[in-house]
C-alpha positions, -999 to 999 in steps of 0.1 A, spaced: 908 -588 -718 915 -604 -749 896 -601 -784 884 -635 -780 873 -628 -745 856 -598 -754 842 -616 -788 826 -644 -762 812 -616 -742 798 -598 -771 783 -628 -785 768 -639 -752 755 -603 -749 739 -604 -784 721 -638 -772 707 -626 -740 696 -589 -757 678 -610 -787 661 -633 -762 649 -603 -744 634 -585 -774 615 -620 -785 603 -622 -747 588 -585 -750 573 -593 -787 560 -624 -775 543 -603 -745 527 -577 -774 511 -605 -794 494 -616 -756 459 -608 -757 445 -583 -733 423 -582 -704 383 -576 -713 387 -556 -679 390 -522 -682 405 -513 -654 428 -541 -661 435 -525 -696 446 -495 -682 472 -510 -661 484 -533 -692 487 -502 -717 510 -484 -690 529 -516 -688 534 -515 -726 547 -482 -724 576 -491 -704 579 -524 -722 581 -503 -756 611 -488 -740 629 -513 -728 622 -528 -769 636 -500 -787 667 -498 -760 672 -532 -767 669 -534 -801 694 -501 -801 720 -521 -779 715 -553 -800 726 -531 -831 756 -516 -813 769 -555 -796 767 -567 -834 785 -539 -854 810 -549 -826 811 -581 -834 815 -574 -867 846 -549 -863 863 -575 -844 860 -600 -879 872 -575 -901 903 -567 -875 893 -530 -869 880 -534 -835 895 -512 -808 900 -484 -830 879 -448 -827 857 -442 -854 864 -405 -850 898 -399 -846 912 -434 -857 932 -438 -823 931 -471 -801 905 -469 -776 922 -469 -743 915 -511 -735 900 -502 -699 873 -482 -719 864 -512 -741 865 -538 -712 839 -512 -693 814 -507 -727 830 -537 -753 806 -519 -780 820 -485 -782 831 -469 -812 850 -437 -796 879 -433 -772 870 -414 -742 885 -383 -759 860 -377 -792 827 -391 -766 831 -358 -746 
């Protein structure tokens, strides 16, 4: 895959994970049930949709430091070691910052 493939892909990830998280704030601001029983059931719900926020938010941060190493022209190369990531790796997760070697 090319750097402009994977740029697109990045970009259309960092669209889709930003649409999410609005989606999920949007459901916060709702206004709850006056039923209690109904409360109950919306507070577990926000406890899962918490998670899904902060992993989102979390990805969203990863996709566009990506983003931003491919503009600068140091995308593909480990953060640890400063070796290429192996191109299969970055295909697989695009918004990695280690080669399969310094993530073990």
């Amino acid at each position: 895959m090319t750097t402009d493939q994977l740029s697109t892909l990045l970009k259309d990830k960092q669209t889709e994970l930003s649409q999410r998280i609005t989606a999920i704030e949007a459901d916060f601001k709702k206004g709850r049930s006056a039923d209690f029983s109904e409360q109950t059931t919306e507070c577990e719900n926000d406890e899962v949709l918490d998670g899904i926020h902060h992993e989102a938010k979390r990805e969203l941060s990863l996709v566009t430091q990506a983003i931003k190493r491919i503009e600068d022209g140091n995308y593909g190369i480990c953060q640890q070691c400063d070796e290429q990531i192996n191109p299969d790796r970055l295909e697989a997760l695009p918004y990695t910052t280690t080669c399969i070697d310094c993530a073990k």
